[in-house]
N, C-alpha and C positions, 0 to 999 in steps of 0.2 A: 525606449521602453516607457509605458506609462500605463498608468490603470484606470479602466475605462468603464470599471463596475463591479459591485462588491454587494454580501448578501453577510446573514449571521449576523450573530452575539459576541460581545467581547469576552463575556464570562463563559462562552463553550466554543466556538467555534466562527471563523470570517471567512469566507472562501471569499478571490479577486479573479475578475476576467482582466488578465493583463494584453496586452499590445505590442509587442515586437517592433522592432525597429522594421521588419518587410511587412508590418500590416497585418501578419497570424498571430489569431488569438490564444492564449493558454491559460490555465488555473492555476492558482496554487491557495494552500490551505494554513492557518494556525489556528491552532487548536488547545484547550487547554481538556485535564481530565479531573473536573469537579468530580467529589470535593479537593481535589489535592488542588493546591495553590500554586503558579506560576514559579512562584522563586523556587519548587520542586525541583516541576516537569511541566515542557513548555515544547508541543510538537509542531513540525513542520511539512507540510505536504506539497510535495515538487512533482512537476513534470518533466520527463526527460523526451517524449516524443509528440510532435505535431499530429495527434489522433493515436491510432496504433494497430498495428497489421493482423496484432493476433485474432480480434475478434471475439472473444471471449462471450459466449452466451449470454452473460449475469451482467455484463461491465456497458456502462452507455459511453465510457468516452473511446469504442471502437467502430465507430461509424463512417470512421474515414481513416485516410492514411497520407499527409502530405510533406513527411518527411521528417529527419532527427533532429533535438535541439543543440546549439553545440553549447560548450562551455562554460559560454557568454551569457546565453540565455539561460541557462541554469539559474549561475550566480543572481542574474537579474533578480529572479526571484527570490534566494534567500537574502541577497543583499537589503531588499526591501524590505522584506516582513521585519529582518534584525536591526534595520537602523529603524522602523519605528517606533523600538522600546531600547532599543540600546546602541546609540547614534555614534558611541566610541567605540561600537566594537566586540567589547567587556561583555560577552553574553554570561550573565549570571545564576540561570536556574541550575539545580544540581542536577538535571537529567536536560539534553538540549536536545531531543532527537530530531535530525533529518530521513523523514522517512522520502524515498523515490517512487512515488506511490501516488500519484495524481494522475497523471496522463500517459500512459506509454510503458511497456514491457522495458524495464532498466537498462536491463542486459543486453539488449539487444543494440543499445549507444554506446558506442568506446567514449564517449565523451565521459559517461556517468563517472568512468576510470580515471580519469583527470581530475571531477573538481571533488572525488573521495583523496586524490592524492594530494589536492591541496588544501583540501577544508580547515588542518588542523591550525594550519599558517594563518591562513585568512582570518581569524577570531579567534581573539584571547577567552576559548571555551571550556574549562578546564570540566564542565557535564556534556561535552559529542559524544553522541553516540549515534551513527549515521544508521539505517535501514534499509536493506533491500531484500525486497521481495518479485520471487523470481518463478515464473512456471517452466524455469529451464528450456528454454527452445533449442535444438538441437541446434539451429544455422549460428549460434551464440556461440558452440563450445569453445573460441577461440579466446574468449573473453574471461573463463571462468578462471586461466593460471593468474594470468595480471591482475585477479582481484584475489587472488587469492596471497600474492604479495602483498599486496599492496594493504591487504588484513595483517598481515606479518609486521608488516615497516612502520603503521604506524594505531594499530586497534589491537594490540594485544590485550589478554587481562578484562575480557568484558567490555569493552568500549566498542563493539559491534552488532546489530542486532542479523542475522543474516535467515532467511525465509524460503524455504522450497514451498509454494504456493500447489498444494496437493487436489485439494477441494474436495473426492472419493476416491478410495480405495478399487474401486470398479474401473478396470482399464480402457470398457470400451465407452463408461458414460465420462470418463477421463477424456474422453478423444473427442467426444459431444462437448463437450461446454469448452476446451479449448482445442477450436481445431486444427493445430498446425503440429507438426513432428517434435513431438517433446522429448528428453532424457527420460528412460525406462528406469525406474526404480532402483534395481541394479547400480544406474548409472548416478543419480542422486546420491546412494549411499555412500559408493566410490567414493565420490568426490567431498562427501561428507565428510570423510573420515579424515581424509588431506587435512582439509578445513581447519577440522578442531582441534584444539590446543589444550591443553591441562590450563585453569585457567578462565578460559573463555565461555559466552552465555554458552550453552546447548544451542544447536542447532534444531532451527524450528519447522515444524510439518503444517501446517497452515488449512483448514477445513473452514471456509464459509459455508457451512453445511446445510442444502437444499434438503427438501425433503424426498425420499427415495433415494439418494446417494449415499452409499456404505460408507462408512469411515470403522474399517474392521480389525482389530486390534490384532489379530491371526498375521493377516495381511503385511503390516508395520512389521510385526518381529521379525520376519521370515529376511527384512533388506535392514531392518534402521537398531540399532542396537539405543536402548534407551537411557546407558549412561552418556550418548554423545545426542542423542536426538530430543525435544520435547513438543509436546501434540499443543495444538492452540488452536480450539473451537472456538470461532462467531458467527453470527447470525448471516446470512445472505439479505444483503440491503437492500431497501427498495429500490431497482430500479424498471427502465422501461424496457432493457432488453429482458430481464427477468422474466417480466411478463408479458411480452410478445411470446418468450421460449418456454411458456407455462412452469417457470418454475420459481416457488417458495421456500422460505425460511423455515429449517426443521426447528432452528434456536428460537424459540418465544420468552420471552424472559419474563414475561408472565403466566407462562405455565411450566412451571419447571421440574412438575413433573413428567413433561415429555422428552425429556431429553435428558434428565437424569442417569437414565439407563445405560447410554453411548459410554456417558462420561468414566461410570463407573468401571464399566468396561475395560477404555483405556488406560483407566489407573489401576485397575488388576491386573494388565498386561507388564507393569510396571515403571511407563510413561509418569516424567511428571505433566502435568496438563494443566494451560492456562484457557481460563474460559473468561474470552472477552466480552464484553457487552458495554457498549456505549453508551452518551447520553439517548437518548431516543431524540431531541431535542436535533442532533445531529443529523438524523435522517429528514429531519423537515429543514434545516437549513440548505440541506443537499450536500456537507462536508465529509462523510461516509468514502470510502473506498470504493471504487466502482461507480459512484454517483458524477453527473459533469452537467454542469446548470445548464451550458448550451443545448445540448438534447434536450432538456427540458421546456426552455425558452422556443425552440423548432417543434415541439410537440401538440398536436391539436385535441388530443384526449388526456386532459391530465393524470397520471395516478394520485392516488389517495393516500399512500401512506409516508411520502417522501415531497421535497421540496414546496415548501408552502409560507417560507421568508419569502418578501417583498425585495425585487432586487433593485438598489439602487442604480439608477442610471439604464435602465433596461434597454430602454426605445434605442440608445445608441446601440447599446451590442445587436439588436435586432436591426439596424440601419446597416450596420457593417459587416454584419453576418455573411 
């Protein structure tokens, strides 16, 4: 493994195009969430898949699909980011989250299930708090009991962040922006319920919400009970499948009168509801969710609202490309 090009800020956000031992490239992210300070909360952004099958309308790094990362490759990447602030080990912030959230539908790797089962071993982390988010794909459902122990054995008590990646309420533009056979609502909830523990965060509903895409608080009640579920609105990121699939950000977070309305909504249905918003800083570094430099760096019409850091070492990843 070695890294063969890197973009970002150290005080928000460093995405690295790393290099695999067979020559495929992957991303991964740290991240900090100014103003809070490092010794907080101090995140991490992994790839679990060689591109990713699902496709995802909104997301650029679905442009291919050349297969799972195993274990190894995983760690490669947190191994990295953590020995370059903490070479013993000793990860120190009081929130360390690993989110699985850079390249690849999680779920869809039994590997993911492995280095969750050994992360706690691996680094004297007394703030893991691991992250997956997931738009549930039906060919997965084999995966969902073994994490669901494996939440038990060793993330009880809030040490879990876990994500049903929803995006609208609308079932048939549900099927538009992720096109492969997903878990029906029904079936979400189900498994929701398993899930959570007296105890544990709320299980989260997940809306990067486009504009014209319901996120209907009717909708929610009718499957997710809001003492186990809570709604987590952000903006949809810049990226280029976004806007090849004409679709926008309903979240402006500088108009917040547009989207007030939603929010209230959900919190009179009796959701609690996190409303994310990032650095914006983040969308120009390209470190955002759904963003993946290579797309960008292959791109001959740039967008405007996203990636516009200088990437160190570029000409190589465009030589090796």
């Amino acid at each position: 493994m070695k890294i063969i090009a890197s973009t970002g800020r150290e005080d928000v956000a460093v995405v690295y195009i790393m290099e695999l031992s067979e020559g495929r490239k992957i991303e991964c992210v740290e991240s900090l969430k100014p103003p809070i300070p490092m010794e907080k909360k101090w995140v991490l952004l992994v790839s679990t898949i060689y591109g990713c099958p699902i496709k995802c309308k909104f997301c650029d790094a679905g442009d291919f699909y050349k297969g799972m990362l195993s274990k190894q490759d995983m760690f490669d990447q947190i191994d990295f980011m953590v020995d370059r602030h903490f070479p013993d080990r000793i990860v120190t912030p009081g929130q360390f989250k690993i989110q699985f959230a850079r390249m690849g539908e999680p779920i869809l790797n039994p590997a993911v299930l492995e280095v969750l089962d050994e992360l706690p071993f691996r680094y004297k982390a007394p703030g893991l708090m691991p992250s997956l988010s997931t738009i549930a794909p039906a060919g997965a459902a084999k995966y969902f009991d073994p994490l669901l122990e494996i939440k038990k054995r060793h993330y009880n008590r809030g040490n879990f962040q876990f994500q049903f990646s929803i995006h609208t309420t609308d079932q048939q533009l549900r099927d538009k922006l992720m096109p492969v056979k997903k878990w029906s609502f029904t079936q979400m909830a189900e498994y929701g319920e398993r899930f959570y523990q007296a105890g544990d965060r709320k299980i989260t509903l997940n809306f990067a919400l486009a504009k014209d895409q319901p996120a209907d608080p009717d909708v929610l009640l009718r499957f997710f009970d809001p003492e186990k579920f809570l709604v987590k609105i952000t903006p949809l990121n810049p990226t280029y499948r976004a806007v090849e699939n004409g679709l926008s950000t309903y979240i402006d977070p500088h108009e917040k009168s547009d989207y007030l309305g939603v929010i209230e909504n959900i919190k009179n249905a009796g959701y609690d509801i996190a409303l994310s918003i990032g650095e914006p800083e983040e969308n120009y570094i390209g470190s955002n969710c759904g963003q993946y430099l290579k797309t960008h760096l292959n791109s001959e019409n740039k967008i405007e609202n996203g990636y516009r850091y200088q990437i160190v070492n570029q000409e190589e990843v465009e030589q090796t490309a």
